[in-house]
N, C-alpha and C positions, 0 to 999 in steps of 0.2 A: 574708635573711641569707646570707652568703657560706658556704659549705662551710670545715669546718676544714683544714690544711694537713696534707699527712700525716707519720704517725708517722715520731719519728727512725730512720733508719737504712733507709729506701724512699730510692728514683731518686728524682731531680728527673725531673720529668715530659717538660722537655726531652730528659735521656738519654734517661729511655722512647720518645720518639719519633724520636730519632736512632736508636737499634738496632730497630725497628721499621720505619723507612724502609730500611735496610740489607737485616735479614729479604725485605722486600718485593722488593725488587730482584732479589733471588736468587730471587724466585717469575714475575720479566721485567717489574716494574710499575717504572715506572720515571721517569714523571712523577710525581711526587707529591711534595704541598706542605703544609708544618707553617708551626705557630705555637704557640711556647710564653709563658705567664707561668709566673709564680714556683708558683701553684695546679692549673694545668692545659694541658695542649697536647692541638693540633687536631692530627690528620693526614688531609688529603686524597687518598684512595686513586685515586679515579675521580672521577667526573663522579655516581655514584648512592651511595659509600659512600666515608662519613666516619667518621673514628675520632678517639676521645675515650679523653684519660688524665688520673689523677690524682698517679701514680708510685705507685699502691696498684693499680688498677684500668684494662684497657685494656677499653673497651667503644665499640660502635656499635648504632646503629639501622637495620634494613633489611627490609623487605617488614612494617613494623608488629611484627616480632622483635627484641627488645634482646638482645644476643649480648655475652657477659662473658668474659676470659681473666684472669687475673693479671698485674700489666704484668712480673711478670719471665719472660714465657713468651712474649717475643716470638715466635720461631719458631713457636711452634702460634698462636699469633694471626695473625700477617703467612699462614701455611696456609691459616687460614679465611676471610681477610679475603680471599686471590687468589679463593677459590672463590666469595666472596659477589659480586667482583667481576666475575664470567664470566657469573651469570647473567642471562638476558635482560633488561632493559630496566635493569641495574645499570653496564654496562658501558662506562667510558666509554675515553678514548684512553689506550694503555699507554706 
Protein backbone atom coordinates (compact mmCIF):
# COMPACT_ATOMS: atom_id res chain seq x y z
CA UNK A 1 0.00 0.00 0.00
CA UNK A 2 1.00 3.31 -0.93
CA UNK A 3 1.73 5.77 2.16
CA UNK A 4 -1.07 8.50 2.67
CA UNK A 5 -0.50 11.94 1.25
CA UNK A 6 0.28 14.53 3.67
CA UNK A 7 -1.79 16.50 5.87
CA UNK A 8 -3.44 19.88 4.35
CA UNK A 9 -1.41 22.66 4.94
CA UNK A 10 2.48 20.69 4.71
CA UNK A 11 5.04 21.63 1.51
CA UNK A 12 4.69 19.64 -1.44
CA UNK A 13 7.53 17.67 -1.28
CA UNK A 14 8.93 19.15 -4.37
CA UNK A 15 9.18 22.68 -2.39
CA UNK A 16 10.85 20.66 0.37
CA UNK A 17 13.35 19.69 -1.86
CA UNK A 18 13.96 22.74 -3.73
CA UNK A 19 14.70 24.67 -0.32
CA UNK A 20 16.76 21.88 0.80
CA UNK A 21 18.92 21.88 -2.51
CA UNK A 22 19.25 25.65 -1.89
CA UNK A 23 20.20 25.11 2.13
CA UNK A 24 22.73 22.73 0.58
CA UNK A 25 24.45 24.78 -1.57
CA UNK A 26 25.09 27.27 1.07
CA UNK A 27 26.86 24.38 2.95
CA UNK A 28 29.30 24.35 -0.98
CA UNK A 29 27.24 20.99 -2.13
CA UNK A 30 26.45 21.72 -5.16
CA UNK A 31 25.86 18.99 -7.60
CA UNK A 32 22.86 17.65 -6.36
CA UNK A 33 20.07 15.99 -7.96
CA UNK A 34 16.09 15.64 -6.95
CA UNK A 35 13.12 13.93 -8.24
CA UNK A 36 9.75 14.79 -7.02
CA UNK A 37 6.13 13.11 -7.46
CA UNK A 38 3.04 14.38 -6.13
CA UNK A 39 3.96 11.79 -2.60
CA UNK A 40 7.52 12.04 -2.32
CA UNK A 41 10.98 13.58 -3.57
CA UNK A 42 14.44 12.11 -3.87
CA UNK A 43 17.35 14.39 -3.17
CA UNK A 44 20.76 13.23 -4.23
CA UNK A 45 23.32 14.82 -2.03
CA UNK A 46 26.58 12.76 -2.88
CA UNK A 47 27.34 9.77 -4.37
CA UNK A 48 26.85 7.86 -0.51
CA UNK A 49 23.79 10.06 0.85
CA UNK A 50 20.46 10.20 -0.34
CA UNK A 51 17.52 12.14 1.11
CA UNK A 52 14.04 11.38 1.12
CA UNK A 53 10.78 13.63 1.91
CA UNK A 54 7.30 13.48 2.34
CA UNK A 55 6.67 17.46 2.77
CA UNK A 56 5.90 16.14 6.54
CA UNK A 57 9.36 14.50 6.99
CA UNK A 58 12.91 14.89 5.51
CA UNK A 59 14.88 11.67 6.38
CA UNK A 60 17.97 9.57 5.06
CA UNK A 61 19.68 6.48 5.74
CA UNK A 62 23.56 6.36 6.25
CA UNK A 63 26.08 4.09 8.06
CA UNK A 64 22.74 1.73 8.90
CA UNK A 65 21.55 5.19 11.02
CA UNK A 66 18.07 6.55 9.80
CA UNK A 67 18.55 10.44 10.60
CA UNK A 68 14.96 12.38 10.64
CA UNK A 69 14.64 16.41 10.54
CA UNK A 70 11.19 17.91 9.95
CA UNK A 71 10.90 18.94 6.29
CA UNK A 72 10.32 22.47 7.52
CA UNK A 73 13.76 22.74 9.05
CA UNK A 74 15.58 22.65 6.07
CA UNK A 75 18.62 24.53 7.33
CA UNK A 76 19.38 22.04 10.33
CA UNK A 77 18.80 19.22 7.88
CA UNK A 78 20.88 20.48 4.59
CA UNK A 79 23.74 20.96 8.25
CA UNK A 80 23.61 17.48 8.93
CA UNK A 81 23.11 16.21 5.68
CA UNK A 82 26.91 18.40 4.52
CA UNK A 83 28.33 16.53 7.73
CA UNK A 84 26.99 13.18 6.85
CA UNK A 85 28.36 13.88 3.58
CA UNK A 86 32.23 14.51 4.55
CA UNK A 87 32.39 11.50 6.26
CA UNK A 88 34.73 9.01 4.95
CA UNK A 89 33.55 6.67 2.49
CA UNK A 90 30.20 8.93 2.29
CA UNK A 91 31.67 11.50 0.20
CA UNK A 92 31.21 11.79 -3.04
CA UNK A 93 31.87 14.95 -5.82
CA UNK A 94 30.60 18.38 -4.40
Amino acid sequence: FAPPPPPAGYASPARIAAALTRALARHGLTRIYTAAAPQHAVISVTAGVTAWTDGVLLWCDCDGQRHTWPAADTDGAAARLAALAALPGTAGPR
